[in-house]
Wavefront OBJ file of the C-alpha trace (Angstrom):
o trace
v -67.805 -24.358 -17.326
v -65.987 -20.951 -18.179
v -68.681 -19.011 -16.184
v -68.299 -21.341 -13.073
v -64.038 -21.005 -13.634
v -64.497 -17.180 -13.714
v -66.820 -17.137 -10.470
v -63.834 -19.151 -8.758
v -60.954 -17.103 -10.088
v -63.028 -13.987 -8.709
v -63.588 -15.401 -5.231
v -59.841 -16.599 -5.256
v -58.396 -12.914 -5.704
v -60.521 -11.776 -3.229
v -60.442 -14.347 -0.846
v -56.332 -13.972 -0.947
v -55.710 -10.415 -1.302
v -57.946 -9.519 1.619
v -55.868 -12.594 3.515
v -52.847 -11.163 2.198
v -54.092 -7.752 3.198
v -54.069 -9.202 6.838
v -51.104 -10.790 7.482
v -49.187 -7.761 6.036
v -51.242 -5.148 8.752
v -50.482 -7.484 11.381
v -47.109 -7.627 10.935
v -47.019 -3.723 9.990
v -45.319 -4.425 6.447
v -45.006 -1.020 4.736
v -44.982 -0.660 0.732
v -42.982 -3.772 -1.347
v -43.214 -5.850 1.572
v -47.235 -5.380 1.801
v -47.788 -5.272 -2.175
v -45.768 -8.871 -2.580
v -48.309 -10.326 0.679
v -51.049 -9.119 -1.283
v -49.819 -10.119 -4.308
v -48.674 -13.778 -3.567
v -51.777 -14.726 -1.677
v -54.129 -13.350 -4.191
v -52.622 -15.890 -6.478
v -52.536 -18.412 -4.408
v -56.250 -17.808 -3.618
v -56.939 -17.964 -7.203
v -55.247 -21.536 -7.802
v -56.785 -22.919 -4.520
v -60.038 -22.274 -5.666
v -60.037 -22.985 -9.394
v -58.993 -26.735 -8.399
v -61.216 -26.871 -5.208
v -64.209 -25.878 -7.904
v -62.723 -28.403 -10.718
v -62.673 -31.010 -7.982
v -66.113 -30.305 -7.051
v -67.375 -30.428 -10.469
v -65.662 -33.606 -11.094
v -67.007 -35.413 -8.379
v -70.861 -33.808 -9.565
v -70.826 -35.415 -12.848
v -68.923 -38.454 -11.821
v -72.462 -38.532 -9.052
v -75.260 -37.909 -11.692
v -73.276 -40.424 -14.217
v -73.561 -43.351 -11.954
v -77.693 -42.506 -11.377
l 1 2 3 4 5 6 7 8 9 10 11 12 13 14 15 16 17 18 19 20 21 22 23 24 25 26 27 28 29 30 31 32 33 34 35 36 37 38 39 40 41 42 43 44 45 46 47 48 49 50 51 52 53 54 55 56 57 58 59 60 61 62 63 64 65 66 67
């Protein structure tokens, strides 16, 4: 399970920096404003995914249980 959690914490940060990366160059954010876009969304893209992948896994054992 730890090699699955670090897998989704990896895609997370990357998923949400380059979406944080984004939003900041189309709205022409320089510096603090650009590094807190980047910095908020990578987190957020972390946490998204870690309980998207949890829920998955949860609902893969709950399926090969009932079998």
């Amino acid at each position: 399970m730890k090699y699955r959690t670090d897998i989704a914490c990896s895609l997370g940060l990357l998923a949400g920096t380059t979406f944080g990366s984004g939003i900041a160059f189309l709205f022409g954010w320089q510096a603090y404003r650009a590094l807190t876009s980047v910095s908020v969304f990578g987190i957020a893209g972390v946490i998204i995914t870690i309980v998207v992948f949890r829920l998955l896994h949860r609902k893969s054992v709950s399926t090969s249980n009932s079998r």
